[in-house]
C-alpha positions in Angstrom: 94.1 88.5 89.9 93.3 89.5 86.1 89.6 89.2 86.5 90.6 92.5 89.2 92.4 94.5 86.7 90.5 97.8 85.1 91.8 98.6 81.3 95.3 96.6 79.7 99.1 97.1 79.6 101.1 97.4 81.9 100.8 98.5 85.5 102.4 102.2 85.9 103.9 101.9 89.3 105.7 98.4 88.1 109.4 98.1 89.2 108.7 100.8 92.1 109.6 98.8 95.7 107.7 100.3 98.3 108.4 99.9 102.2 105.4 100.1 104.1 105.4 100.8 108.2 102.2 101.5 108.2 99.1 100.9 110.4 95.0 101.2 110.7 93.9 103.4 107.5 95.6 105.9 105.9 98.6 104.6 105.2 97.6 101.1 104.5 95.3 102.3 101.9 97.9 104.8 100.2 100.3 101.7 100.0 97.5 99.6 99.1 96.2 101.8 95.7 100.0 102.5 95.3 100.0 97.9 95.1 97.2 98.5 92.5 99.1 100.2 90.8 101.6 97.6 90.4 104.3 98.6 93.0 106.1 96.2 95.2 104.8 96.9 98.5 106.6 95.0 101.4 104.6 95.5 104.7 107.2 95.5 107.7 105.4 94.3 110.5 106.4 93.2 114.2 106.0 89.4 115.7 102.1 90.2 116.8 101.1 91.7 113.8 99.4 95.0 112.6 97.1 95.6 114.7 94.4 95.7 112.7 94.6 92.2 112.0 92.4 91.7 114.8 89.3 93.9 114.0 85.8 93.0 113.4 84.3 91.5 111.3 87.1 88.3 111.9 86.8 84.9 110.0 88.7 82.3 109.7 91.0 84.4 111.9 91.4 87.2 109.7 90.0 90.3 109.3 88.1 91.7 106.5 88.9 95.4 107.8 92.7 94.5 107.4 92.6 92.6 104.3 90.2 95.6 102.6 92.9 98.1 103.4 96.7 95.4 102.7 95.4 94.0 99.4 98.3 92.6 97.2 101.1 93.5 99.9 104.0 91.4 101.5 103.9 90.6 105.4 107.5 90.5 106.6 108.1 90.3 110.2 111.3 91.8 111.7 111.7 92.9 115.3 113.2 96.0 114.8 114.4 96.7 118.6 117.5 94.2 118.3 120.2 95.9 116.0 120.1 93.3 113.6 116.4 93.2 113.2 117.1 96.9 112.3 119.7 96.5 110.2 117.9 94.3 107.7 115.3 96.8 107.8 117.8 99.3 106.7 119.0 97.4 103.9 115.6 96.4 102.7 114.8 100.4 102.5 118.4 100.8 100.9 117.2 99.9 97.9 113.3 101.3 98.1 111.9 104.0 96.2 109.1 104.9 98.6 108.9 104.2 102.3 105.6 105.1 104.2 105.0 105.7 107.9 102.0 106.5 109.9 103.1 106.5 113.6 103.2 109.7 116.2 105.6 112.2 115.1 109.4 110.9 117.0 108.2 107.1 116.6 110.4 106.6 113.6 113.3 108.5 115.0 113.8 106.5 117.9 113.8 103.5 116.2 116.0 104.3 114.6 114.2 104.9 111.5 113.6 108.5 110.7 114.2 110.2 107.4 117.6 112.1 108.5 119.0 108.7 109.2 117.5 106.9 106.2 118.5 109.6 103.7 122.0 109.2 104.7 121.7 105.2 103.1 119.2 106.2 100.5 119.4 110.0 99.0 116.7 109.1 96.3 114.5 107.8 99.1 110.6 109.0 99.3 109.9 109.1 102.5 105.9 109.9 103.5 105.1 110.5 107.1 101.2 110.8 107.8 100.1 112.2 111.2 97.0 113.5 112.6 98.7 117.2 113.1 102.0 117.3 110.8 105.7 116.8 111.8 105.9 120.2 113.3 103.6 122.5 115.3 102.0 122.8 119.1 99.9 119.7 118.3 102.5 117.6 116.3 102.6 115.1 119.7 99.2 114.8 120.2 97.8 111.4 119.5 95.1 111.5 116.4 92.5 108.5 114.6 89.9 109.6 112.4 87.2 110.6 115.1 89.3 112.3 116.8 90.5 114.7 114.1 86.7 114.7 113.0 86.2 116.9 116.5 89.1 118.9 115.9 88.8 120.0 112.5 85.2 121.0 112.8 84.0 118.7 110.8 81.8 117.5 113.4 80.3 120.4 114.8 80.3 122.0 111.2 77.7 118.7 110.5 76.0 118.8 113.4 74.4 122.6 113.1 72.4 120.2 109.8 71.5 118.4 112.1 67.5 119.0 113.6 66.1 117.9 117.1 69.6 116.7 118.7 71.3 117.9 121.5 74.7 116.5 120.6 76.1 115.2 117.6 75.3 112.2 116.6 77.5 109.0 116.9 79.8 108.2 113.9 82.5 105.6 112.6 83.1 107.6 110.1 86.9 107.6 108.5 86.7 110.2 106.0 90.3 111.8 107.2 91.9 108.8 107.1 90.7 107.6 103.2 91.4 111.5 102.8 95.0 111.4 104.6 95.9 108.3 102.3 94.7 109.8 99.3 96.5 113.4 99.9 100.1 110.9 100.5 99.4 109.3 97.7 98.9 112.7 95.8 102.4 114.0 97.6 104.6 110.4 96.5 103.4 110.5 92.9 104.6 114.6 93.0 107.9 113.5 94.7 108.6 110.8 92.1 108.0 112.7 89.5 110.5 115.3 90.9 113.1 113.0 92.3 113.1 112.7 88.1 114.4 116.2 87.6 116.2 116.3 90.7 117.5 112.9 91.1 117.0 113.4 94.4 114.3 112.3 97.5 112.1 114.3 99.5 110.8 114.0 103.3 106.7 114.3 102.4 104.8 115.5 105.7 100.6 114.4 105.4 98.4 116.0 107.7 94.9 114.7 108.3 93.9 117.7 110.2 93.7 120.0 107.0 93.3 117.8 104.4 89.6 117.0 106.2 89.1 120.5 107.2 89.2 121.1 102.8 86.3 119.3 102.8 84.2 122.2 104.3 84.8 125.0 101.8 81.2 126.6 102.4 81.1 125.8 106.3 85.0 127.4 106.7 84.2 130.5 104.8 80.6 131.3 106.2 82.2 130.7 109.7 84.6 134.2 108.9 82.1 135.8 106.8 78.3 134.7 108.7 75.0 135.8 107.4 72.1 135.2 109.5 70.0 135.4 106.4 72.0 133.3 104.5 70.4 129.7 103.1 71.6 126.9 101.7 70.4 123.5 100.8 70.4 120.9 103.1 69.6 117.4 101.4 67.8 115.9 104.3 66.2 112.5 103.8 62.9 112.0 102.3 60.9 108.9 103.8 59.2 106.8 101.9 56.8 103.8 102.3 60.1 101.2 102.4 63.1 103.4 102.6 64.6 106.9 101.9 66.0 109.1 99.0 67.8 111.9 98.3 66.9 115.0 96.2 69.0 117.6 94.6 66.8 120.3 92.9 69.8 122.3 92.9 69.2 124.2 89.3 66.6 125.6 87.5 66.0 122.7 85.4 66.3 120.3 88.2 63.9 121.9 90.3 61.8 121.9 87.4 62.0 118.4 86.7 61.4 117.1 89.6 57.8 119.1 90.0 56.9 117.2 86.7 57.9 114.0 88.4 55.9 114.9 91.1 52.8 116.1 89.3 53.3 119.2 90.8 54.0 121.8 87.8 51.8 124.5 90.1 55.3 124.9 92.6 56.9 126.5 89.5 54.5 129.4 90.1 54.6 129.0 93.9 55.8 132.2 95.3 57.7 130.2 98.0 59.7 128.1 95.1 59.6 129.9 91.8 62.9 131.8 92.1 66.3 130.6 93.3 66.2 132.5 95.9 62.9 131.6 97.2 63.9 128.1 97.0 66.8 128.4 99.2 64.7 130.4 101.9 62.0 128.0 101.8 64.2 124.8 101.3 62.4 122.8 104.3 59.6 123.4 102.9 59.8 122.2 99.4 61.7 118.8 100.6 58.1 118.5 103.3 56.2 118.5 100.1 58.5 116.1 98.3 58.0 114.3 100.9 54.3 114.2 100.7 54.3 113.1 97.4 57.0 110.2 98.1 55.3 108.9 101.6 53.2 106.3 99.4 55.3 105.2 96.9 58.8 102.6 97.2 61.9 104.6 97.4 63.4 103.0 94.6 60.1 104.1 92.3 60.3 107.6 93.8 63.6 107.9 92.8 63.4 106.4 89.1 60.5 108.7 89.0 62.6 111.6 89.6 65.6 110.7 88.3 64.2 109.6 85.3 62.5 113.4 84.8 66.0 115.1 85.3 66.8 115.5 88.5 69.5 114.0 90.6 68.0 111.7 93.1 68.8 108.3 94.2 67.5 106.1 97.2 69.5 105.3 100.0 71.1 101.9 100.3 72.3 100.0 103.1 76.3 98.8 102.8 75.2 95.1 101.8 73.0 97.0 99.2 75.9 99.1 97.8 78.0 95.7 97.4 75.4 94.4 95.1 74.9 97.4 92.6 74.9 96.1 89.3 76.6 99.1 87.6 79.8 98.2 90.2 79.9 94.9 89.5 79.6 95.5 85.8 82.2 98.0 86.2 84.3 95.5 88.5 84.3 98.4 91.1 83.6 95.4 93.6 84.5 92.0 92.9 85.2 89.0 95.0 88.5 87.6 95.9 89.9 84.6 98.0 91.9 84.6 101.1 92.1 83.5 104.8 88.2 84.7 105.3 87.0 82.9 101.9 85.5 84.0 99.5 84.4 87.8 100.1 83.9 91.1 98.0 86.2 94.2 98.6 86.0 97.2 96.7 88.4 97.8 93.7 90.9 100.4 92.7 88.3 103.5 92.6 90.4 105.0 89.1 91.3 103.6 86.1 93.7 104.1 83.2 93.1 104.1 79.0 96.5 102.6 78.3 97.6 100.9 81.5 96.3 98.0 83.8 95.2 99.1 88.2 93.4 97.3 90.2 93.8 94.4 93.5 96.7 92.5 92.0 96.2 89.5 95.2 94.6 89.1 98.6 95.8 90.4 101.8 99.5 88.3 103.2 99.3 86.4 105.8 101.4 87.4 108.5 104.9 86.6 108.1 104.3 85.0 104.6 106.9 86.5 102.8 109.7 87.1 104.9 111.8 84.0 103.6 111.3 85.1 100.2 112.0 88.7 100.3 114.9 88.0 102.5 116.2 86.0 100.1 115.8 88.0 96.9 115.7 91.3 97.8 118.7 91.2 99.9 120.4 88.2 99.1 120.6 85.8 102.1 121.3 82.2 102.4 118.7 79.6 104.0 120.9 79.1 106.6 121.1 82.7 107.5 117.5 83.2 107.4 117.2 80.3 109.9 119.6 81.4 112.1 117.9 85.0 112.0 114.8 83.0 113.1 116.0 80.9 115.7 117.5 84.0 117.0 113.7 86.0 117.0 115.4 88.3 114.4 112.8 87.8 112.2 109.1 85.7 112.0 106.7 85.6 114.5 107.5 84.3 117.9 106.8 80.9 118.9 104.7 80.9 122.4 
């Protein structure tokens, strides 16, 4: 998919074969920016299928959740609770320079799968494990998705004291410790590789989603072991407007200033409530009600030009099928469209790029069971007639009902 790529040469993670037993987010999408990056990704999946395959939105029988997060992978279906289902998955990781798991801490191990086992056949072997808790700890069995480990790192509650008029927290589908957990892997295998380099030799890399969310609370962490009851800090509530919302972020001097020109209000730099920084903060609420007096008339995307065009950060709120259509995306091919089972749909692209190498989707989500043949084949060498018997015997494929 060239019309995907961001910048030109060659793709760095090129030549790296990547074994992916991954499901739902975070590891998907570390294997998936790890396939934009040019690696061979091979996505070992059993007869039915991630499971993911199945969520909503589904067209066509496929679904744009799972093809968002398995972009330019191979589906290869083994049934890895008869021996020799296990043993080709053995030899297909003999040979891998990264393997990737996201299950319960033990899940690999009992299948025989786990990285004591697997170093034994492949000592340069990366091997990334991504739980909710870690590999070791009173939690490390505990099951974990993304709103759980929202409750348990605080994260919640720590939004939730924000929040005004509510008596609990407010509902939420929110997966920022998964895209977190894959992005802290991906962090950890690029690390590894580099010193598998040195050492010429692999390394057991043990994600946890449960602090890699809770870093995304330095201010709410540090005040909750250090509290001030006089303490204020800017909260960037929403400010209505006749046809939407936006967002303000007089954070500086020169923003604050900048925004009262914008809103012909040049008499809040002498306010005694707003002239200082401090005053500001205390009476935060109250300068965003004002804002919000101004803005009540006017469009959001007008208020925020307005605004943003004086020299303060602001920007109006846009729904998801809003965002998919910004032009300075597009322009920057940060969403394009692509072709697969669903048709023809956007995704969003690789969210870095390089000066003097090529990222980006490199091909649509597989079909399950595409590629099993093929990698069979190549990567370890079998015959056709092998690779039919393996089916006939439910070795391999999906089963036939």
């Amino acid at each position: 998919m060239k019309e995907a790529e961001h910048g030109s040469g060659p793709r760095p993670l090129a030549g790296l074969r990547v074994i992916d037993f991954t499901a739902f987010v975070a590891g998907p999408y570390a294997t998936r920016l790890m396939a934009d990056m040019g690696a061979d990704v091979i996505k070992v999946e059993p007869s039915e299928g991630d499971t993911m395959r199945n969520a909503a939105p589904v067209v066509n029988g496929q679904s744009g959740f799972f093809s968002q997060m398995n972009l330019g992978k191979k589906s290869v279906v083994i049934d890895l609770k008869q021996p020799q289902g296990l043993a080709l998955a053995q030899d297909l990781i003999k040979d891998a320079d990264v393997f990737v798991e996201n299950f319960r801490p033990g899940v690999m191990a009992r299948l025989g799968l786990g990285y004591p086992e697997l170093k034994q056949l492949n000592p340069r072997l990366i091997y990334c494990s991504i739980s909710g808790y870690g590999q070791s700890g009173p939690d490390t069995a505990r099951p974990a998705f993304a709103p759980i480990i929202n409750a348990a790192s605080g994260y919640t509650m720590g939004e939730f004291r924000y929040q005004r008029g509510r008596e609990k927290p407010e509902r939420s589908r929110n997966l920022s410790a998964d895209v977190l957990g894959a992005t802290h892997a991906l962090i950890a295998i690029m690390a590894a590789l580099r010193q598998r380099e040195t050492t010429g030799s692999g390394d057991h890399l043990d994600v946890e989603l449960l602090a890699g969310l809770m870093n995304m609370m330095p201010f709410e962490l540090q005040e909750a072991q250090f509290p001030d009851p006089e303490l204020k800090v800017p909260v960037f509530d929403p400010v209505a407007c006749a046809d939407g919302f936006i967002v303000v972020a007089p954070v500086t001097a020169k923003n604050f200033e900048a925004m009262a020109r914008a809103c012909e209000r040049t008499d809040w730099m002498q306010d005694p409530r707003f002239a200082t920084p401090l005053a500001r903060m205390q009476n935060w609420p109250r300068l965003i009600a004002e804002v919000e007096a101004w803005a009540a008339p006017l469009k959001a995307v007008e208020a925020a030009a307005l605004i943003e065009d004086a020299g303060c950060p602001c920007r109006k709120y846009l729904t998801p099928a809003e965002a998919l259509e910004n032009p300075h995306l597009i322009q920057r091919r940060g969403v394009i469209e692509i072709e697969d089972g669903m048709g023809r749909h956007k995704v969003v692209n690789t969210p870095f790029r390089f000066q003097n190498a090529s990222c980006g989707i490199s091909g649509p989500s597989p079909e399950l069971d595409a590629d099993t043949d093929e990698i069979l084949s190549v990567a370890l060498g079998l015959s056709a007639d092998r690779v039919a018997e393996l089916r006939r015997g439910a070795i391999i494929g999906t089963k036939v009902t």
